[in-house]
N, C-alpha and C positions, 0 to 999 in steps of 0.2 A: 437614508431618509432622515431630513433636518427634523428631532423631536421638539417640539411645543409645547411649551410650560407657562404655570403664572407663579408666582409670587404672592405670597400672605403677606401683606404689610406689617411690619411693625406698630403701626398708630392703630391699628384695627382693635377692637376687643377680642382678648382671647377667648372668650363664648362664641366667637364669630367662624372659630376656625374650621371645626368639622361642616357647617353648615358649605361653607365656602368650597371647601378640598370635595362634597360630594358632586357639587352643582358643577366644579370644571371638570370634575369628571366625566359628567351626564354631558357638556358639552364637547366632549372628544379630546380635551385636551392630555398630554402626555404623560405632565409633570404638575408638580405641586411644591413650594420648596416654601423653605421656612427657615427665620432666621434668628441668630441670639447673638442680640446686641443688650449693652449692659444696660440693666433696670428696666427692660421691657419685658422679655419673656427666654425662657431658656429652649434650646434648640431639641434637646430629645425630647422632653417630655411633648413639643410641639409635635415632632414625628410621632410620638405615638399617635395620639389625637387623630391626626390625620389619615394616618396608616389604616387604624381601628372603624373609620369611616367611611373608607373607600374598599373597594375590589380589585383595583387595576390600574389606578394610578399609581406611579413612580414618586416618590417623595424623596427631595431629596435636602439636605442641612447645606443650607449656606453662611455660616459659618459656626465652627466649634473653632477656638480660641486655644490652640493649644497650651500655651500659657494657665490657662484656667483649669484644664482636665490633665489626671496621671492619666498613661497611656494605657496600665490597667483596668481601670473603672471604666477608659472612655469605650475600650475591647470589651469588658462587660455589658456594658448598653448598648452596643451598634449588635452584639454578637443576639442578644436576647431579639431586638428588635427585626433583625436581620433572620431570624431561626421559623420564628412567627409569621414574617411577613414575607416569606422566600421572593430574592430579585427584585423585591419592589422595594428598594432603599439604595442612595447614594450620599456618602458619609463626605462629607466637607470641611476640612479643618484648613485652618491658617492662624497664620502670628498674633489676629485682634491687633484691634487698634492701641497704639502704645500709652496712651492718654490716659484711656478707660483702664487698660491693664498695670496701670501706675499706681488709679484711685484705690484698687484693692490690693496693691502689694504685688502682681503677679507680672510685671515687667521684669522680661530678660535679657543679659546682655549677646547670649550667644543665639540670637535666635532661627538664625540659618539653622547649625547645631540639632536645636532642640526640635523645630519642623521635623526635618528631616528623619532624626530617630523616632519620634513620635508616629511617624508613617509607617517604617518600617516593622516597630514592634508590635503598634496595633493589628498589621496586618498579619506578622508571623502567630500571635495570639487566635484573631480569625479565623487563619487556615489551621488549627487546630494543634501547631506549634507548642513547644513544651521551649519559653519563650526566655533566651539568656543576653541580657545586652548591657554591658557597662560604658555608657558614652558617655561624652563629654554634658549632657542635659538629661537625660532618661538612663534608668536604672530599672533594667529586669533581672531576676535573679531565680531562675529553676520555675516560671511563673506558665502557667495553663488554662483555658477556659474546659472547665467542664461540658458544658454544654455550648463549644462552636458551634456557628450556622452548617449549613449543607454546602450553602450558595455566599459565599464571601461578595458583602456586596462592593461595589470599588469606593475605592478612596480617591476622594480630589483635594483639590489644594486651592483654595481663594488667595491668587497674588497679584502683585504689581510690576515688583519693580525685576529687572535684568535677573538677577543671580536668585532671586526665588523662582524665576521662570525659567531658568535652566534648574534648581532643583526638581519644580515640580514635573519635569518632561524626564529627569532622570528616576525617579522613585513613588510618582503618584501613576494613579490610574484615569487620571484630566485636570483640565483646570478653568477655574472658574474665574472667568474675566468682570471687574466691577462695573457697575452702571456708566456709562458713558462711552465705553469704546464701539467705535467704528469699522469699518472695514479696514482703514488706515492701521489702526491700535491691531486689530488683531492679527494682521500680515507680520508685525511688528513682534507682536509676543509669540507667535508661531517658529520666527526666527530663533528665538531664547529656549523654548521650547524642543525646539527638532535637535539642538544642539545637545541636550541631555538628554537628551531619546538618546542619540547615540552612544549614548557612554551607559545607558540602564539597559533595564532586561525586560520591561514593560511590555506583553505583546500587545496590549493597542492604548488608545491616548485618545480621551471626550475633552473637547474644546466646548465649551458651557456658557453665554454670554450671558449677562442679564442686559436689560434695558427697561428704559419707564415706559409707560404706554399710557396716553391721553386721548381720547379723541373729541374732545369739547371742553368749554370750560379753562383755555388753557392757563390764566393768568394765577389759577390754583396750584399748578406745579412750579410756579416760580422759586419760592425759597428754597425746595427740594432740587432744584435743579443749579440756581444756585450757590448752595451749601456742596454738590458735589464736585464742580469746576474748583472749586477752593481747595477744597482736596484732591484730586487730581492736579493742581495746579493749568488746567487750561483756562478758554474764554468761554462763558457761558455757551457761546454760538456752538461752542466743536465741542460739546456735549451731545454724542450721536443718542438717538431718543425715537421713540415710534408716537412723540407726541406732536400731535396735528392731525387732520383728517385723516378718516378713517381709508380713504381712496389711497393715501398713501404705505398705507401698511404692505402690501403684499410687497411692493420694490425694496423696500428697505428690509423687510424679510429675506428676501432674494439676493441685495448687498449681503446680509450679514453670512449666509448659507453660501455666497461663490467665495468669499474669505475664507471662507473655513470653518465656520460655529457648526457644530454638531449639533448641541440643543441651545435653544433660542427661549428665555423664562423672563414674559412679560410683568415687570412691576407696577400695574394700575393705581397712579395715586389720583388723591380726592376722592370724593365720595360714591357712592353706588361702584363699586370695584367691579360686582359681578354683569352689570349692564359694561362695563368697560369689555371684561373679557368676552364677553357674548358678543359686542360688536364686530371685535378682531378675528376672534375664530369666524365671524360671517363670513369676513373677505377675505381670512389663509385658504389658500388654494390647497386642495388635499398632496398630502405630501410622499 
């Protein structure tokens, strides 16, 4: 069953958030995610919030920066969060963006490397691990959480390009594909993916898409839209998107779910976000 999520925007007021995470609740949806991008808002302390407000949605970080977090502290917050909130949390880290992690000092050069160990240790710490790892980027030494969760919840990986997506298929627990891919994009990253499946020990693998989701109003998503071709390097056009009427949501839900996305996390931008999500949960077909 393809899960169904929305997205907290970053422009939103962080007062806005619990209010938001209880209301997609009440509307059935799956997921909640939330994200820490630089000078907006940081990503655990958003999980709590969220977590703290709801009953049964799933929240999940899109993206922790691993550059930004030792992999100890970052096993100390997922583990607390994760203990309290049993199963209802999904941990997302990736490299951040190299620009933002330049302005504060936190660019690196090995940064396959430092993913990768970062994955591993936080997760050995997790599972309750008495956690020893001298790598080329992270550095554990005889290290433990006192109080690991019951329920380790999975680790994904926010990436892009070839050789992070065969990382994240070899040593994550999903991945998390950025706004704009298509069914095209994810057959694509499925391929990078299945390759390092083979080579890890992973017994299963969440394919996680985001997309923006408009159904009115569109010439508001303009910059946002794009601002994200430009980084991806496509044409505005082959920005896959659930913005346009709302009649068209269920097919494009359907592309993205016979591709292969597991969970599908709507990003409503412009204004009234929750009239946004309300509309789309009207016409997703139960799943």
């Amino acid at each position: 069953m393809t899960k169904i999520g929305f997205m907290f925007d970053r422009d939103r007021q962080p007062e806005e958030l619990t209010g938001f995470a209880a209301d997609v609740e009440r509307l059935g949806a799956d997921d909640l995610w939330v994200i820490e991008d630089l000078g907006w808002t940081g990503s655990i302390s958003s999980a709590a919030l969220a977590l703290a407000a709801t009953s049964r949605l799933r929240v999940g970080i899109g993206i922790a920066p691993v550059a930004l977090r030792n992999p100890a502290l970052l096993a100390m917050e997922l583990g607390n969060l994760a203990r309290v909130h049993e199963g209802r949390l999904v941990a997302g880290v990736g490299h951040g963006v190299p620009e933002w992690m330049r302005k504060v000092g936190a660019d690196r050069d090995r940064k396959l490397a430092l993913l990768e160990e970062t994955v591993v240790g936080v997760r050995g710490l997790l599972d309750g691990e008495t956690a020893t790892l001298h790598g080329r980027e992270v550095t554990l030494d005889g290290v433990s959480l006192v109080h690991p969760p019951r329920v380790v919840p999975p680790i994904v990986t926010g990436v892009v390009r070839p050789k992070s997506l065969e990382l994240s298929g070899r040593v994550a627990d999903g991945t998390i594909l950025a706004e704009g891919a298509g069914p095209a994009e994810i057959a694509a990253a499925r391929e990078h993916i299945e390759r390092g499946r083979k080579a890890g020990d992973r017994p299963a693998h969440e394919l996680i898409v985001f997309t923006y989701l408009r159904t009115d109003d569109f010439e508001v998503t303009r910059p946002m839209v794009e601002g994200q071709a430009a980084w991806l390097g496509v044409d505005p056009a082959d920005v896959f998107s659930l913005i346009g009427p709302a009649a068209e949501i269920p097919g494009k839900i359907a592309a993205l779910r016979e591709a292969g996305a597991d969970t599908i996390v709507l990003r409503p931008l412009g204004p009234d976000p929750l009239g946004q999500a309300r509309t789309a949960m009207g016409v997703i077909a139960p799943r």
